[in-house]
C-alpha positions as semicolon CSV with decimal commas, in nm:
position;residue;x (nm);y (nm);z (nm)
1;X;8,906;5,074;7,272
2;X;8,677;5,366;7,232
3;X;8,561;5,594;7,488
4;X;8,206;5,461;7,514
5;X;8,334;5,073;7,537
6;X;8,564;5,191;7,843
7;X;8,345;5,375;7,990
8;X;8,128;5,076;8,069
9;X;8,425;4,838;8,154
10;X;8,499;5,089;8,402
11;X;8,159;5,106;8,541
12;X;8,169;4,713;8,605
13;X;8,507;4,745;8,733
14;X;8,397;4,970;8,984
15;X;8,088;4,784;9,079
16;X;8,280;4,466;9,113
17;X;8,529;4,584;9,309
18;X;8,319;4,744;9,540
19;X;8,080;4,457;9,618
20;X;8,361;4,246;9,785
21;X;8,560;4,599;9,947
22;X;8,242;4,841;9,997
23;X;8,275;4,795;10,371
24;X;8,639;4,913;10,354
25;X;8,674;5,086;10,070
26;X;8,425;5,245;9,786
27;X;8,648;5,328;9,473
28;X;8,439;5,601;9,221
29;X;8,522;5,730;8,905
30;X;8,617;6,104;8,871
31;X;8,756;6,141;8,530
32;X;8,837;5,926;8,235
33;X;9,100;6,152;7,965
34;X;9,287;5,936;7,669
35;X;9,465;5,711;7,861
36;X;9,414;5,802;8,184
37;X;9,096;5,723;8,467
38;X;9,120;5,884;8,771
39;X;8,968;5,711;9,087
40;X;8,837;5,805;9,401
41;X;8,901;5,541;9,752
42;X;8,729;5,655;10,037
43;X;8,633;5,489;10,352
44;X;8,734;5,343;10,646
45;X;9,029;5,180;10,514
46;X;9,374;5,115;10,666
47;X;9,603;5,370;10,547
48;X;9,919;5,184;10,745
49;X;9,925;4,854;10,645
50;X;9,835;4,753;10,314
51;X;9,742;5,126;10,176
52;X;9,832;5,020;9,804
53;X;9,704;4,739;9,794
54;X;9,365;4,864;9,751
55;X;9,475;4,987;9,443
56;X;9,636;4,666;9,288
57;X;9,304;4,508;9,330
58;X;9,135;4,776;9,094
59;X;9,443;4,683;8,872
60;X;9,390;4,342;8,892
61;X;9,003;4,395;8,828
62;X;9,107;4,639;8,543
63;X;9,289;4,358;8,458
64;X;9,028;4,046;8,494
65;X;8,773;4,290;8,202
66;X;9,119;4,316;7,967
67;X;9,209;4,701;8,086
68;X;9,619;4,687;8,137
69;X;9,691;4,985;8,344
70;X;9,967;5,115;8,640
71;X;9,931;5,362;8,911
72;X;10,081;5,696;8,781
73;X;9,986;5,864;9,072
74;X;9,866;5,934;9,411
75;X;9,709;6,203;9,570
76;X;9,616;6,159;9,953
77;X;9,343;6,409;10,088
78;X;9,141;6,365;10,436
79;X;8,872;6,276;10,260
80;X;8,999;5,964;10,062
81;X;9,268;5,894;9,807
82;X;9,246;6,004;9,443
83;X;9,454;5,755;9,195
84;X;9,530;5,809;8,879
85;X;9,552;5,523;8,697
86;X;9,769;5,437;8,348
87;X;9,627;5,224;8,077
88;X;9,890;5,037;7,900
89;X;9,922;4,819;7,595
């Protein structure tokens, strides 16, 4: 998939996802780099209960626009979580 094809799956990824969670949680895209997008959460969010599961539903919406990926890593700030995310074939 080439950079300019992703980019746009991405960009509906991230508006789908946040018209059903915007009043939790507002996911934005920081960086996209070969294989890897970085994504920002932030919000009012629970960060107890059900913290990564905010993050299997941009998988799953990855998913739903054919983008395989897993969560590679996560990086907590007070702001909001930044999650880098794994595309996989």
């Amino acid at each position: 998939m080439n950079k300019e094809s992703l980019g746009k799956k991405l960009e509906k990824a991230v508006n789908e996802y946040n018209k059903y969670r915007s009043s939790e949680v507002t996911a934005k895209i920081v960086s996209m780099s070969g294989k890897s997008i970085k994504i920002e959460f932030s919000g009012p969010y629970c960060r107890s209960c059900g913290f990564y599961d905010y993050f299997d539903d941009f998988r799953y919406t990855l998913k739903d626009l054919g983008i395989k990926s897993s969560v590679d890593e996560i990086e907590e700030t007070e702001e909001g979580v930044f999650v880098t995310f794994l595309m996989v074939d």
